[in-house]
N, C-alpha and C positions, 0 to 999 in steps of 0.2 A: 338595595339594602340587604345587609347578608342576614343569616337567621338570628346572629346572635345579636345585633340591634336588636334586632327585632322583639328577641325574646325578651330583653331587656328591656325596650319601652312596652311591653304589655304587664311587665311587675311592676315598673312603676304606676304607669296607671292604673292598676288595679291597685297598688297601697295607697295613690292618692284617691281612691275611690274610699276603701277603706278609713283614710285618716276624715274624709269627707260626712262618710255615714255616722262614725264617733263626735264628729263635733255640731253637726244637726241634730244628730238624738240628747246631745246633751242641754243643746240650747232649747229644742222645742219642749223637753221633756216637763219641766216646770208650768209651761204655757197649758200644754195638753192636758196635766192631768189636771189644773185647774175649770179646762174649761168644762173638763168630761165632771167635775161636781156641781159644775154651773148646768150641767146639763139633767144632770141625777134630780137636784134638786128641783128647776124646773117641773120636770116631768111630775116630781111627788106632787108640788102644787098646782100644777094640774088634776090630778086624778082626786086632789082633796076638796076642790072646787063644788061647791053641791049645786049651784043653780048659776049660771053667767049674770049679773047685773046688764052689761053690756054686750049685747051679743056679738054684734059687727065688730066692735073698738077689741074685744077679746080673741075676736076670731083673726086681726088684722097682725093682734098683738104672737098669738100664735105663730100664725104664720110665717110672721120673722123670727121669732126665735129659732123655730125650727130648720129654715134654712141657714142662719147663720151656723147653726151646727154640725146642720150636711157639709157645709163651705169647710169648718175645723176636722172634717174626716172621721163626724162622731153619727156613730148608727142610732137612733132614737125608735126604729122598731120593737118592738118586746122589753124586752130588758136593757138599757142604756150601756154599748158595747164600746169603748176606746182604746181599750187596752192595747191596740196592734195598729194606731195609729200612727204611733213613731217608734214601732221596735228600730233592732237594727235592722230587722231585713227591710224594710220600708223606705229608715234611712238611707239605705245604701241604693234601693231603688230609685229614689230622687235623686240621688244626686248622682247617679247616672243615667236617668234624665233630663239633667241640666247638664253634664258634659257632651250629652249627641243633639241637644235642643230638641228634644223631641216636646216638653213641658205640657204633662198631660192636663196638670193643674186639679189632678183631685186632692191632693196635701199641699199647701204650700207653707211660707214662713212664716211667723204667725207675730214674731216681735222684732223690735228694730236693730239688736246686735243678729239675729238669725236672716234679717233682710242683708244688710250689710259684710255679713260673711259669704250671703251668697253670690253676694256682685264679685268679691275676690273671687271664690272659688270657681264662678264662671269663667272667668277673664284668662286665669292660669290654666282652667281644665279643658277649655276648647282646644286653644292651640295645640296641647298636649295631646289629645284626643285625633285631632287634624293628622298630626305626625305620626305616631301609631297605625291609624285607621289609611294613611298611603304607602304604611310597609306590608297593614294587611294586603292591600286593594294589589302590590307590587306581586306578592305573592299567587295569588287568582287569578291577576293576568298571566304570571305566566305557565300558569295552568292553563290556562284557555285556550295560552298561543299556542302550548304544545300540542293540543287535542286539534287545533283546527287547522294544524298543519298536516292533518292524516285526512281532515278533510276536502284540502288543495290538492293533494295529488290525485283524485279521482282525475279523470278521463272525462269530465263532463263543461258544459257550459259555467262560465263564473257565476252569473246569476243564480243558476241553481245551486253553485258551493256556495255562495251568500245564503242564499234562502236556509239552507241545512241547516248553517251555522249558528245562524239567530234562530231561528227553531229549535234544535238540540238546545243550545243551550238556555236561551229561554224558557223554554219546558222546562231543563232540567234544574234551572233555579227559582219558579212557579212552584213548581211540586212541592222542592225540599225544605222551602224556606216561606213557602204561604200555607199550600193546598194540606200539607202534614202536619204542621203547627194548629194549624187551625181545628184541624181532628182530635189533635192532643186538647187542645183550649176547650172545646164544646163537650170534650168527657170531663174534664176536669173542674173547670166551672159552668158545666150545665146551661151552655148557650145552645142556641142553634147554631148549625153548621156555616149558615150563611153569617151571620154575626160574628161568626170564630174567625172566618175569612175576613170580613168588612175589618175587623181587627188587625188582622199581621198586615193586611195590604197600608192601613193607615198609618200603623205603627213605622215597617221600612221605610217607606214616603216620605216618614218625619213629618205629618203632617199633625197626629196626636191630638184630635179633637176633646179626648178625655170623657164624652161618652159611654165608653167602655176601659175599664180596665183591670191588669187579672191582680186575684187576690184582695179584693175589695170584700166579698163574699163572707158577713159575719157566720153562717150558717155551713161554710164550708170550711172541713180543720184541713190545712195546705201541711205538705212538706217541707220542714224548716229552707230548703236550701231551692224551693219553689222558685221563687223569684230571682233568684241569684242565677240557676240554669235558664230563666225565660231571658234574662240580660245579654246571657251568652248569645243564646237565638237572634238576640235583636244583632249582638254586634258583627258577628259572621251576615246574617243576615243583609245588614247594612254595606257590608264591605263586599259582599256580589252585587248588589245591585248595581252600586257605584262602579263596579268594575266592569259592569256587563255594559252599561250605557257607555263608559268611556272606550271597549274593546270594540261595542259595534262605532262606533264616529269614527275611532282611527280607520277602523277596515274601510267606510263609506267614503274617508278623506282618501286613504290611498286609491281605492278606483277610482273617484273622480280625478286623482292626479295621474293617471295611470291613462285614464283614458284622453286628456290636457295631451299630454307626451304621443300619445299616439295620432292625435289629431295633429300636432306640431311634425311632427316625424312624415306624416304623408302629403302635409301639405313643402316639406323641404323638398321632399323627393318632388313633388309635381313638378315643384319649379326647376329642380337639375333636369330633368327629361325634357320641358318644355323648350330649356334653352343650351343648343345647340354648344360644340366646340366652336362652331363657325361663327356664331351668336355672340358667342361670348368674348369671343376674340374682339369684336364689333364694339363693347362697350361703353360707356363711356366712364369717365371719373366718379360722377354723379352717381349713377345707373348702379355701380359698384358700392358706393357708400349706403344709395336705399335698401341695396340686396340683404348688405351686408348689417343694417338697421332691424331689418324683418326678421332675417335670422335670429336676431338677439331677442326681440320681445316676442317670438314663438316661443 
């Protein structure tokens, strides 16, 4: 894929990311701020409560309200905060979420034309996503093939230019894309270091437990374009990984076929040396067709 596909399916996907984030914030918008008065409210009649009648039935009754509003992506600590639960940066965060599958699941959609948009928008935005993300992945590999063919010409055992090779680069995509990120995450939203980690390594994985995720933080004021640079991380991100697992299986495939070849190759030669001009002259029709059998499926 030359650059300029390439460059070309990265604006489209990024305007259908765009047209994505516009049409979530519009549909959840109405849902949200209703729920965030349902939630204000709440809370007053909570706090205007002087004595429980029922303490368990009240406390049960709590309980749930409270989580259903954690579920709607509404902070009920201190002061009742929603306001940034479906900006557009959020929106746009989701649903580039849903085109890498990652589905953290701390916002989702909350009504039925917003469920229903999201099954299209899935459906169109993977494949889209797919095709992209193997111009990126085309590019990195061959980046990698060209760095690791300075690693081939050493003067040493293959083994050990294997070992280099996933080492170097393994490191060198650990570092840039977990161990650094993760530094940035733990200043920025005030995790520990280990947790900033436990985070980008979940996140590339695609595994997205939804435990952690950035920019949740009512208490922290983020930079507007915050999340929209963390996407970027994920997508580069994404696309070495991918590229590194599928660079090391070719290299693994070609030595074992490499070493196939060499095993075929010495076991031909045995049998030329074993057998004689004189031998061979001797043969029979038979003797000639098994020879010439074994040759084929070596």
């Amino acid at each position: 894929m030359n650059y300029k596909t390439l460059f070309t399916l990265c604006i489209a996907y990024f305007v259908y990311m765009l047209f994505g984030a516009l049409v979530f914030q519009a549909l959840e918008k109405n849902t949200n701020n209703q729920r965030c008065q349902e939630a204000i409210a709440f809370k007053q009649e909570l706090m205007n409560r002087s004595k429980p009648r029922d303490f368990f039935k009240e406390m049960d009754d709590i309980i749930s309200n409270l989580s259903s509003f954690a579920e709607d992506g509404i902070n009920m600590k201190g002061n009742v905060t929603c306001s940034t639960t479906w900006n557009f940066q959020s929106a746009f965060f989701f649903s580039g979420t849903i085109i890498t599958t990652i589905g953290y699941g701390n916002i989702v959609p909350s009504n039925e034309t917003s469920r229903a948009f999201c099954i299209i928008y899935a459906l169109v935005g993977i494949p889209l996503f797919a095709i992209m993300f193997s111009g990126l992945g085309e590019v990195i590999s061959n980046f990698l093939s060209k760095l690791s063919s300075h690693v081939d010409k050493l003067d040493t055992k293959p083994w050990i230019k294997n070992f280099l090779i996933y080492f170097i680069f393994g490191l060198f995509g650990f570092t840039l894309f977990c161990c650094i990120p993760a530094a940035i995450f733990s200043i920025v939203e005030k995790w520990p270091y280990t947790v900033s980690l436990y985070f980008t390594v979940i996140t590339l994985t695609t595994i997205g437990f939804g435990d952690y995720v950035i920019g949740e933080n009512p208490d922290i004021d983020y930079i507007p374009l915050y999340r929209i640079m963390v996407y970027l991380w994920m997508l580069f991100g994404f696309a070495f990984m991918a590229t590194f697992v599928q660079f090391t299986s070719e290299r693994l495939r070609q030595r074992a076929k490499s070493r196939k070849d060499r095993r075929r190759q010495k076991k031909v030669h045995q049998i030329k040396t074993e057998t004689t001009p004189e031998d061979s002259s001797n043969l029979t029709e038979q003797e000639g067709i098994s020879f010439m059998v074994f040759l084929f499926w070596c």
